[in-house]
N, C-alpha and C positions, 0 to 999 in steps of 0.2 A: 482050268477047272479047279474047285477049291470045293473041299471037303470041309463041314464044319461038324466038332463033337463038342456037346452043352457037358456038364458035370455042376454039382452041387445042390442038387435039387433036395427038398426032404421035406419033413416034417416040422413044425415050429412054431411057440403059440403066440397068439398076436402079442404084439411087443416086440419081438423077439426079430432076429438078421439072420440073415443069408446071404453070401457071399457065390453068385452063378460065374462058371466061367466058361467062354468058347474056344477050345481050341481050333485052329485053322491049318489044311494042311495048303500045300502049292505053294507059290513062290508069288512076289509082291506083295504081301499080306497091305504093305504101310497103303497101297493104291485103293486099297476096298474101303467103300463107306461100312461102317457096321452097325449094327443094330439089334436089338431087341423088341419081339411080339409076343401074346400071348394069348390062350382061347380057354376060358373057363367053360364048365359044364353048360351045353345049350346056349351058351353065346356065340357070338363072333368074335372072329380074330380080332384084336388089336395093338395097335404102336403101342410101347412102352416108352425106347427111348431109343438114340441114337450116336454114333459119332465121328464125325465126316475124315476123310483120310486124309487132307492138309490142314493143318492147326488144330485139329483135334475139335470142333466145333462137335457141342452138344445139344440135343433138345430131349424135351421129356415129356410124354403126355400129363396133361394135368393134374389125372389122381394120382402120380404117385412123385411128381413135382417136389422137391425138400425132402424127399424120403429117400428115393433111389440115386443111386451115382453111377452112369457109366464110363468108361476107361479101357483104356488100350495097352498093349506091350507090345509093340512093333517087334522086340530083335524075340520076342517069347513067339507071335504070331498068334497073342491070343487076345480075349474082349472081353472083360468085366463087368459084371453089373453090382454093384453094393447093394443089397436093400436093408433100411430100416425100417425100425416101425409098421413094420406087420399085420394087415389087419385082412382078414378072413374074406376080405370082398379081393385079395390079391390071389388068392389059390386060382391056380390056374396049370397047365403046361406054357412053360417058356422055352421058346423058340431064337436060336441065335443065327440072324441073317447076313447075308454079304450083297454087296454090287460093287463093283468094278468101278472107280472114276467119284463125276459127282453124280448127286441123286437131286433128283427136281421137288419130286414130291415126296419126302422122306417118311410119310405118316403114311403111305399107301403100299399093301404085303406088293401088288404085283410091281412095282418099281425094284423089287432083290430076286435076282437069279436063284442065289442057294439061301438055302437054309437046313437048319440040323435037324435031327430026329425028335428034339425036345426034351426036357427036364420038367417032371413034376416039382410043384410049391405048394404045401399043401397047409394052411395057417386055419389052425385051430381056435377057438373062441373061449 
């Protein structure tokens, strides 16, 4: 079982970075793929980014591709997301995911068991 807690979420105007992180509780953190989603107002959820638990393989959904960076601390047990550059179509709640092993279809919510409670991003114009 693995508990995940998002932090860093806030206010911030376009341009402008934030720095999300997930803490992870349970044991094997390094075994889990990890990831990041996120579901704006009246949208659907979507992949942001992810990154897998051997080599650290990354991918990123398109819009936010050059801007955001995700990253890992294995001995911390926690998952990173950098973002920059900021722009007002990112406001969302972000959601920090886990699965166990490898993930087939990385870009798909029900391929991750857990996930956190979420962090709001709320990018002003």
């Amino acid at each position: 079982q693995v508990q995940l807690v998002e932090s860093g979420g806030g206010l911030v105007q376009a341009g402008g970075s934030l720095t999300l992180s997930c803490a992870a509780s349970g044991r094997a953190f390094m075994s889990y793929t990890m990831g990041w989603f996120r579901q704006a107002p009246g949208k659907e959820r979507e992949y942001v980014a992810h990154i897998s638990w051997i080599g650290g393989t990354t991918d990123y959904a398109a819009s936010v591709r050059g801007r955001f960076t995700i990253s890992r601390h294995d001995d911390k047990n926690t998952v990173y997301l950098q973002m920059n550059s900021l722009e007002p179509e990112d406001t969302a709640v972000y959601y920090c995911v886990a699965q166990f092993g490898y993930v087939t279809r990385t870009r798909e919510a029900n391929e991750y068991d857990y996930w956190g409670q979420g962090t709001q991003v709320t990018v002003s114009s």
